[in-house]
C-alpha positions in Angstrom: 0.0 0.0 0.0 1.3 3.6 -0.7 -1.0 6.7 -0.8 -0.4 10.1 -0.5 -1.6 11.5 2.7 -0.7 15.0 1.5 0.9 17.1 4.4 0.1 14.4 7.2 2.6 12.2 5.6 5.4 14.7 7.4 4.0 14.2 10.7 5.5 11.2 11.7 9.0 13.1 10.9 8.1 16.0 13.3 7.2 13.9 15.9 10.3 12.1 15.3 12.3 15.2 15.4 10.7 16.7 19.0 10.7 13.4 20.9 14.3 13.1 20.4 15.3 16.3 21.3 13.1 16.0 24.5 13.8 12.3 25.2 17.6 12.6 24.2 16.7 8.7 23.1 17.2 7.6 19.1 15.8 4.3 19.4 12.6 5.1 21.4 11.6 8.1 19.4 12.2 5.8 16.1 9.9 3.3 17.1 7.0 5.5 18.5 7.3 7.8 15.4 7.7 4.6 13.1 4.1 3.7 15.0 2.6 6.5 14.3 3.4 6.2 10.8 1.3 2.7 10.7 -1.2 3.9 12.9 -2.2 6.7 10.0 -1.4 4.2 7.4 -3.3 1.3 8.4 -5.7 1.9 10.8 -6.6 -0.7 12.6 -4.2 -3.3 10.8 -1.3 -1.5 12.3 0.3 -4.0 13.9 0.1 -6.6 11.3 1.8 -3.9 8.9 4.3 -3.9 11.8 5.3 -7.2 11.3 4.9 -7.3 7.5 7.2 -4.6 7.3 9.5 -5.4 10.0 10.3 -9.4 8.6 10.6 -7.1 4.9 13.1 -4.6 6.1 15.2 -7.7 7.7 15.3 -9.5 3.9 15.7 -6.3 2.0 18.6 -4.7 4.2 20.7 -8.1 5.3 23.8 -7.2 3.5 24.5 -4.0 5.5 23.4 -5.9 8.7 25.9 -8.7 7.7 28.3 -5.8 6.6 28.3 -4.2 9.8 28.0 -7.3 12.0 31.1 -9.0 10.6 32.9 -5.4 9.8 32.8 -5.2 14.0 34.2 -9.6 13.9 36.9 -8.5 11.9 38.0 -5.0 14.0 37.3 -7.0 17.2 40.5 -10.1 16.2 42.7 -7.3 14.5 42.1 -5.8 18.5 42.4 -9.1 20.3 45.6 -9.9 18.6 46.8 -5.9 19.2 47.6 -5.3 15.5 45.6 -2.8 16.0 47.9 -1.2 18.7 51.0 -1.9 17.0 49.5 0.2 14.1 48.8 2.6 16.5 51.7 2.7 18.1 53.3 3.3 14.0 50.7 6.5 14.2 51.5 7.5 17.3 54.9 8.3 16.2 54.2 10.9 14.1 50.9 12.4 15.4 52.4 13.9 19.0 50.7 16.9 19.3 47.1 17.5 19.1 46.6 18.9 15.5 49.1 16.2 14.1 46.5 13.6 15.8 43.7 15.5 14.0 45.4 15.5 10.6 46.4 11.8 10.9 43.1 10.9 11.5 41.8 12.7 8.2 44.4 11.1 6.2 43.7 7.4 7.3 40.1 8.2 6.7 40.6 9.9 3.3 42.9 6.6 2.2 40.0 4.2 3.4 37.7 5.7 0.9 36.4 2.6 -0.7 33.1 2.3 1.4 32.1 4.3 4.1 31.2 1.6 6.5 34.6 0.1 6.6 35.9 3.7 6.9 34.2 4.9 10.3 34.3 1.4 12.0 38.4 1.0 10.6 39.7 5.1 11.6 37.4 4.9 14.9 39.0 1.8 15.7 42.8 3.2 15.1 42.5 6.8 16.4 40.0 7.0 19.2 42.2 6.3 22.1 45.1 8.1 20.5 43.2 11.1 20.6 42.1 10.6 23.9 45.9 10.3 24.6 45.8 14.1 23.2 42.5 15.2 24.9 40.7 15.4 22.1 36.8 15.1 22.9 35.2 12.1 21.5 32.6 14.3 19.5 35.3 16.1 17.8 37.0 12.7 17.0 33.4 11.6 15.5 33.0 14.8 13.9 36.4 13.9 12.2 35.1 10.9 10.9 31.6 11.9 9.7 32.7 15.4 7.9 35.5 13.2 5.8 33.5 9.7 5.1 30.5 11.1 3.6 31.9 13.8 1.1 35.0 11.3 -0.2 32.6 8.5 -1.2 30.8 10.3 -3.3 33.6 12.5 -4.8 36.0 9.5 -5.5 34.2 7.8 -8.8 35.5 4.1 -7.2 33.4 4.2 -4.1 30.6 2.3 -3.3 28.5 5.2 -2.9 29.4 6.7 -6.1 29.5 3.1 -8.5 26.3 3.1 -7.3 24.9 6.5 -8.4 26.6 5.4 -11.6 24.2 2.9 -11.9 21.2 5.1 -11.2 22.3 7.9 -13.9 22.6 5.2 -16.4 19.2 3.9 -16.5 18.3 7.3 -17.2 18.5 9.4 -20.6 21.4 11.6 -18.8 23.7 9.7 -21.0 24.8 11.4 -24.4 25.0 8.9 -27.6 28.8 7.4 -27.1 28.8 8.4 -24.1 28.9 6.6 -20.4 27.1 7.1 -17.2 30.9 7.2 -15.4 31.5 10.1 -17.8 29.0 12.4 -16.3 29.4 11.3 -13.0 33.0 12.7 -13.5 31.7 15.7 -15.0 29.1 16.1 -12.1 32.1 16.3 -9.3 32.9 19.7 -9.4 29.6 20.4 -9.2 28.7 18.9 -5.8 29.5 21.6 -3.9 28.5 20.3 -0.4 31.2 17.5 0.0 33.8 19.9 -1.0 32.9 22.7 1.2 32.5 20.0 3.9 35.8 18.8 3.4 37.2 22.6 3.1 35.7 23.9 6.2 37.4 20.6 7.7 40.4 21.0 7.0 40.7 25.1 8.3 39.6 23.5 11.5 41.7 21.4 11.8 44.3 23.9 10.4 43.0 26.0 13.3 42.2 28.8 10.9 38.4 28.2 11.5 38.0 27.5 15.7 35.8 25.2 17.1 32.0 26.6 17.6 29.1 25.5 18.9 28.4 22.4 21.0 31.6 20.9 20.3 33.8 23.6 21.3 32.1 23.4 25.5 32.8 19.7 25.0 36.9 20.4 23.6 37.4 22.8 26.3 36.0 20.9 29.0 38.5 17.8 27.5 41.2 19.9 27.6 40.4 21.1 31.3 39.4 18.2 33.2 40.3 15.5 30.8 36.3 14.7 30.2 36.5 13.1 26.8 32.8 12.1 26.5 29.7 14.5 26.4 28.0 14.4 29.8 25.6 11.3 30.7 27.6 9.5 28.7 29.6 6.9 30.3 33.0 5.8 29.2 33.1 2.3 27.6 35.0 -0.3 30.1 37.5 -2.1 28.7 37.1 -5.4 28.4 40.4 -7.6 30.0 40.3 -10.3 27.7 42.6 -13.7 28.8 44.7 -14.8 25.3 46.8 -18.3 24.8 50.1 -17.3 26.9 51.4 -18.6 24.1 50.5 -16.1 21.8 52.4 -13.8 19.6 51.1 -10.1 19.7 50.6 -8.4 16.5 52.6 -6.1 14.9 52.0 -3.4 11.7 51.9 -5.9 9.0 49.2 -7.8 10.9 46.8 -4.4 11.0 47.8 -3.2 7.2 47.6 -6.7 5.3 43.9 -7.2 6.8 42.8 -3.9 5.6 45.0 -3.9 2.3 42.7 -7.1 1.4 40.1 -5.8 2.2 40.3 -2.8 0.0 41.7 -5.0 -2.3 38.6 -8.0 -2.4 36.2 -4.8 -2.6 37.5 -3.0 -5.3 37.4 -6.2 -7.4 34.0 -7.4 -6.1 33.1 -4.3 -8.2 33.0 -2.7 -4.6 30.4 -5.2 -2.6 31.7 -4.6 1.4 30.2 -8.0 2.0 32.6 -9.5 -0.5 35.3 -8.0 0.8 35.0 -8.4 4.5 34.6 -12.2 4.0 37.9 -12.3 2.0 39.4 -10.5 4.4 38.6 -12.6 7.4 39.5 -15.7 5.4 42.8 -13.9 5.0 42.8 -12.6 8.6 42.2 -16.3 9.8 44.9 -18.3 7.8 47.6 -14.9 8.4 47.1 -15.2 12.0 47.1 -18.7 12.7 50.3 -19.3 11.0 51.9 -16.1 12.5 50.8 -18.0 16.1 48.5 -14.8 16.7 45.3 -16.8 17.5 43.6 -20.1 17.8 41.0 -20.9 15.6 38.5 -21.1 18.4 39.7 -18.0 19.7 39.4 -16.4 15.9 35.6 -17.3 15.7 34.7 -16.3 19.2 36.2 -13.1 18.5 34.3 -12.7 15.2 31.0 -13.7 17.2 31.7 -11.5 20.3 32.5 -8.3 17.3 29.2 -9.4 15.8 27.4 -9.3 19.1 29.0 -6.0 20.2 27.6 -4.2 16.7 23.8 -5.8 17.7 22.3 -2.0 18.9 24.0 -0.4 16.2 22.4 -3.4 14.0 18.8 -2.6 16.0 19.0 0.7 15.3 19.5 0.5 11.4 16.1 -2.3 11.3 13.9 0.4 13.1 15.6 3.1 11.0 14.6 1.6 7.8 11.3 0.4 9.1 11.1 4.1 9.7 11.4 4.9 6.0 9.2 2.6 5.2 6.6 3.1 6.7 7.0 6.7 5.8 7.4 5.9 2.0 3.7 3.8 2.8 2.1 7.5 3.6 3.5 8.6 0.3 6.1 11.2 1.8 8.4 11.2 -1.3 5.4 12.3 -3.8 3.8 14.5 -1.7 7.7 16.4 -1.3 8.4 16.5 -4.7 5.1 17.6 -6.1 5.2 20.2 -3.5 7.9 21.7 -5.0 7.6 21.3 -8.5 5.5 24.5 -9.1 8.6 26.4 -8.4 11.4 24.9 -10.4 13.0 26.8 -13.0 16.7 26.0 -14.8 17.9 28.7 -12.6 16.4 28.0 -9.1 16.2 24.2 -10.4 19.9 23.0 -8.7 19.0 25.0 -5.8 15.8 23.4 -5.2 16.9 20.0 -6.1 19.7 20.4 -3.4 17.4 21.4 -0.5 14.5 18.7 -1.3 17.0 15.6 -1.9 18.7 17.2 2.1 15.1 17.2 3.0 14.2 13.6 1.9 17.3 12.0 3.3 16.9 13.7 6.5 13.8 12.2 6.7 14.3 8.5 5.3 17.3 8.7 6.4 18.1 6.9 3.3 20.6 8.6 0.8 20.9 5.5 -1.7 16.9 5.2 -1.3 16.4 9.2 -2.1 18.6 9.4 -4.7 16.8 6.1 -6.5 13.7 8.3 -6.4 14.9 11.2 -7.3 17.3 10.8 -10.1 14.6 9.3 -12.5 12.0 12.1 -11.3 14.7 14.6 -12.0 16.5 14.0 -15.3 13.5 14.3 -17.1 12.5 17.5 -15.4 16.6 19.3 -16.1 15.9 18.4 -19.9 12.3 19.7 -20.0 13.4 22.6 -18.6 16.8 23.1 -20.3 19.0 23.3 -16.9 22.5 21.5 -16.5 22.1 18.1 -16.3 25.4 17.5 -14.5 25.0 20.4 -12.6 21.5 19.1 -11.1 22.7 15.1 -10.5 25.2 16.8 -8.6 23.1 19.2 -6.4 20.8 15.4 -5.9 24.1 13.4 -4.6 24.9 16.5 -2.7 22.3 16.8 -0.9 21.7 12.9 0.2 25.9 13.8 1.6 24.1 17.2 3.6 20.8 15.3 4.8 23.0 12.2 5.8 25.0 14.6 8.3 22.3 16.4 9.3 19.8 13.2 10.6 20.9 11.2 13.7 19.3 8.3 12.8 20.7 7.6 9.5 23.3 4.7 9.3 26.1 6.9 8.9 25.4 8.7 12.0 24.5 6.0 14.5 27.1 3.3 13.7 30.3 6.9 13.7 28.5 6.9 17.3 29.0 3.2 18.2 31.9 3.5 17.1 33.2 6.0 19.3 31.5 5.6 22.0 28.8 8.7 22.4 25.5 8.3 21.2 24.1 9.8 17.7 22.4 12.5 18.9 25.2 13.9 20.1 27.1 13.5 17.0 24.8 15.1 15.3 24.1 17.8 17.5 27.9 18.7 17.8 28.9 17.9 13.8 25.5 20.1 13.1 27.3 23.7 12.6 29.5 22.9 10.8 27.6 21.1 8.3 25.3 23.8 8.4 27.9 26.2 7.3 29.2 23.6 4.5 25.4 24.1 3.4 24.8 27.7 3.5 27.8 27.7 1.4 26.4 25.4 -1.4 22.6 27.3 -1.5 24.8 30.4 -2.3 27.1 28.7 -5.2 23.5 27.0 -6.4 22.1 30.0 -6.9 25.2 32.4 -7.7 26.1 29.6 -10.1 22.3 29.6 -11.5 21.6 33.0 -12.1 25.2 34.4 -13.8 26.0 31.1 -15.6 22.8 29.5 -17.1 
């Protein structure tokens, strides 16, 4: 069932939006607003729409569950046999002062650019405690993470994200005759102006030119102060004192880099599947370790369960997010959006316009790869009708799924950069928020400068 409930179809977002902020709690608010979303939609079959949905969103959405389930196996043995501190330790070497942390951690995020997934969980997993060592404040390390992940999938054309955006702009007529859908992707890139502002006002903050503002910059100074490196009401993650075979070996660079090499490696060549690549790698992983005497094979699997289990309320969090969408998309919140809008595009205004309603939509589904499948065969049609720039307008779409990602703490991106450092998504978002804002402002300007002098 999908109808269009007109402007009701926005009200499970609102009440989404204001029982977080007063609650301070992601999951809670997901599943009372997700609900709600029934309630309107089915009446009094709610709850069997509940379950329909619920056993759908499991099928349709394993691979990321079994992505970031066995993404947290493989970080948890590359842990447990300390390659991951001896990489560290490599790191540590050269980031000995507080900005030098804040740059290494950029770099190793830009490098992991393949997929986004493997980038938070792999960077969080290297430089969290070494910028702890440094004082830096677990929100700025997240913001770190978030502000470079997002914009470098989509503007590096062998991505996960952006192979599959490919894909969406050639089933389209965006294509010239003799020409390829990776062409204008290429050609789009200079024209998605919020992942390179993002990544500019990054990098002057962690230059220092641009200071810390907002939330963020209370939580630094208070790290700096008192050594607090966690937002209050958060508690800090115990650390686990695991027992390993006396006899074993602990890991050293080689056994932190090779993992992650293949796995970069397998997922590049499994035309960039994650899944693919995170079963090659613990394959690898497994054989490397045992003959290096860094494991036992029991030890190996329990680890890869226990990194599994340790991922399962970022995993419940992503199944109520996309049940979320769903039952959102049943209201018919996508047509009633778009048609909303329509009435005011023009070639000028159009980038501008297509930018705020693809940030709107994926704020809302929390589903970039779901927003842009909607919108890119809604809006190719539309730029050629119309006359505008096609790669101009993919560009403000792809964009703006990067600015609505950032901006809604219940998307994928934001809860499992929370897990993975330790605070929860709210607070991400809340602190990361500013500066995304800014990164924004920025591309409405350019959109429209760009709209009005050059087309």
């Amino acid at each position: 069932m999908e109808l269009s409930y007109g402007i009701i179809s926005i009200v499970p977002v609102i009440f989404l939006i204001v029982m977080a902020l007063v609650t301070k709690r992601t999951f809670e608010s997901l599943l009372l607003s997700t609900l709600l979303a029934l309630v309107i939609g089915y009446k009094g079959d709610w709850f069997l729409a509940f379950v329909d949905q619920l056993q759908a969103v499991a099928a349709d959405n394993i691979w990321v569950l079994l992505v970031v389930g066995l993404l947290g196996g493989l970080m948890t043995n590359l842990e447990r046999s300390r390659a991951a501190l001896g990489f560290s330790g490599l790191v540590a070497k050269f980031a000995k002062t507080k900005k030098r942390s804040l740059f290494a951690e950029w770099v190793l995020s830009v490098l992991l650019f393949v997929d986004d997934y493997m980038n938070i969980m792999t960077t969080a997993s290297i430089m969290k405690r070494l910028n702890d060592e440094h004082r830096i404040h677990r929100t700025l390390t997240a913001y770190l993470i978030g502000s470079t992940s997002a914009p470098v999938v989509v503007l590096i054309p062998l991505t996960s994200w952006s192979i599959y955006y490919i894909s969406l702009i050639g089933q389209t007529d965006a294509v010239p005759e003799g020409g390829t859908a990776f062409g204008v992707y290429l050609q789009a890139i200079p024209y998605m102006f919020y992942p390179i502002f993002c990544l500019l006002v990054l990098i002057l903050v962690i230059a220092g030119i641009v200071p810390l503002f907002g939330p963020i910059r209370k939580y630094q100074r208070q790290a700096e102060e008192t050594g607090q490196l966690f937002p209050d009401g958060t508690e800090p993650p115990e650390e686990t004192v695991v027992e390993r075979d006396p006899n074993a070996r602990d890991g050293g660079v080689l056994d932190f880099v090779l993992p992650i090499a293949v796995l970069l490696a397998a997922t590049i060549f499994f035309d960039t599947d994650v899944l693919a690549g995170v079963i090659v790698a613990l394959v690898f992983t497994c054989v490397l370790y045992l003959i290096r005497r860094l494991t036992k094979l029991a030890d190996f699997f329990d680890n890869i369960w226990e990194g599994f289990s340790s991922m399962m309320s970022v995993l419940s969090l992503l199944v109520i997010a996309f049940l979320f969408k769903s039952a959102c998309e049943s209201l018919g919140m996508s047509d009633y959006i778009i048609t909303t809008v329509a009435p005011l595009m023009s070639n000028k205004i159009l980038p501008f316009v297509i930018f705020l309603v693809s940030t709107v939509m994926t704020f809302a589904l929390a589903n970039a790869w779901g927003v842009t499948a909607i919108m890119v065969p809604l809006v190719v049609p539309l730029a050629q009708a119309i006359d505008a720039s096609l790669p101009l307008t993919i560009a403000s779409i792809f964009s703006g799924s990067v600015f609505g990602t950032q901006l809604c703490f219940y998307s994928d991106n934001a809860v499992l950069i929370a897990q993975s450092t330790n605070i929860s998504p709210l607070d991400h978002v809340k602190t990361q928020m500013p500066f995304a804002l800014c990164a924004g402002v920025l591309t409405c300007v350019v959109y429209l400068v760009y709209g009005f002098v050059f087309l």
